[in-house]
Phi, psi and omega in degrees: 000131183273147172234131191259161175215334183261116126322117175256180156211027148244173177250086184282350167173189161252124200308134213253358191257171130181169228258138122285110187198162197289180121346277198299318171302317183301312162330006200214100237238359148260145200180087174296153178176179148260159193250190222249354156242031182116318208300145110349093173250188209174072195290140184191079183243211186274160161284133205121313183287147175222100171313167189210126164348106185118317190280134175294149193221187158203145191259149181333314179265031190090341220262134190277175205183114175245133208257149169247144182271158183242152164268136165269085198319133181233184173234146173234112172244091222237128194208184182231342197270126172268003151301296160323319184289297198296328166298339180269293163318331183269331155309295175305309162331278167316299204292008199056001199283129170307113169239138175257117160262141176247174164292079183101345210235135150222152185245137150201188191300165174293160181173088248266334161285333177310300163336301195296308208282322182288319155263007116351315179268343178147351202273185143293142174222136168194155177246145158225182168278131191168151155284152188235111194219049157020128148339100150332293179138169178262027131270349211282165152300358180279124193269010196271164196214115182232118180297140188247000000 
């Protein structure tokens, strides 16, 4: 079983593995799971990390490891009004709830009062399939800076 423990924040190469995982997994820094060719891992990283599309990980014996967002059933709450948008975020905010902002568009997990309440104010709601990839927050600690 490979076992990762390092977060990196250079690019020592590319990486030839990779961790593909949800949302709710990328959250979680102990973990058994697998890499995308079978392999068997075992993440044991600080308390706290919340992997992210993109980030190198590295296991005890070197071996590089690049995390995927998995696709994922999502709620799309979607207007042209950016007053509106920005009124759905500052809802979605209080409640504490992981938001992904787009171009015109917020993503988050399904949840049907949530839905109701967006469209209420006015929005589109619809679900797909996308990786999900949440706001970090204006504290977080993570120093890799990732386009959305």
């Amino acid at each position: 079983m490979l076992i990762i423990n390092e977060l990196l924040t250079e690019t020592p190469s590319t990486p030839a593995l990779h961790l593909i995982l949800s949302f709710e997994y990328r959250q979680k820094s102990r973990l058994r799971t697998h890499l995308d060719d079978g392999t068997d891992v075992l993440l044991s990283l600080p308390r706290g990390t919340i992997l992210r599309q993109g980030d190198l990980l590295r296991a005890v014996d070197g071996t590089v490891v690049q995390v995927e967002a998995a696709l994922e059933t999502v709620s799309v709450a979607s207007t042209e009004d950016l007053l509106l948008l920005a009124r759905a975020c500052y809802h979605l905010g209080n409640r504490h709830v992981p938001v992904q902002v787009g171009d015109a568009w917020l993503r988050f997990l399904p949840d049907h009062v949530l839905a109701h309440m967006l469209e209420g104010l006015g929005l589109t709601i619809h679900e797909e399939t996308a990786p999900f990839e949440p706001e970090s927050g204006a504290y977080h600690s993570h120093s890799q800076q990732h386009a959305h």
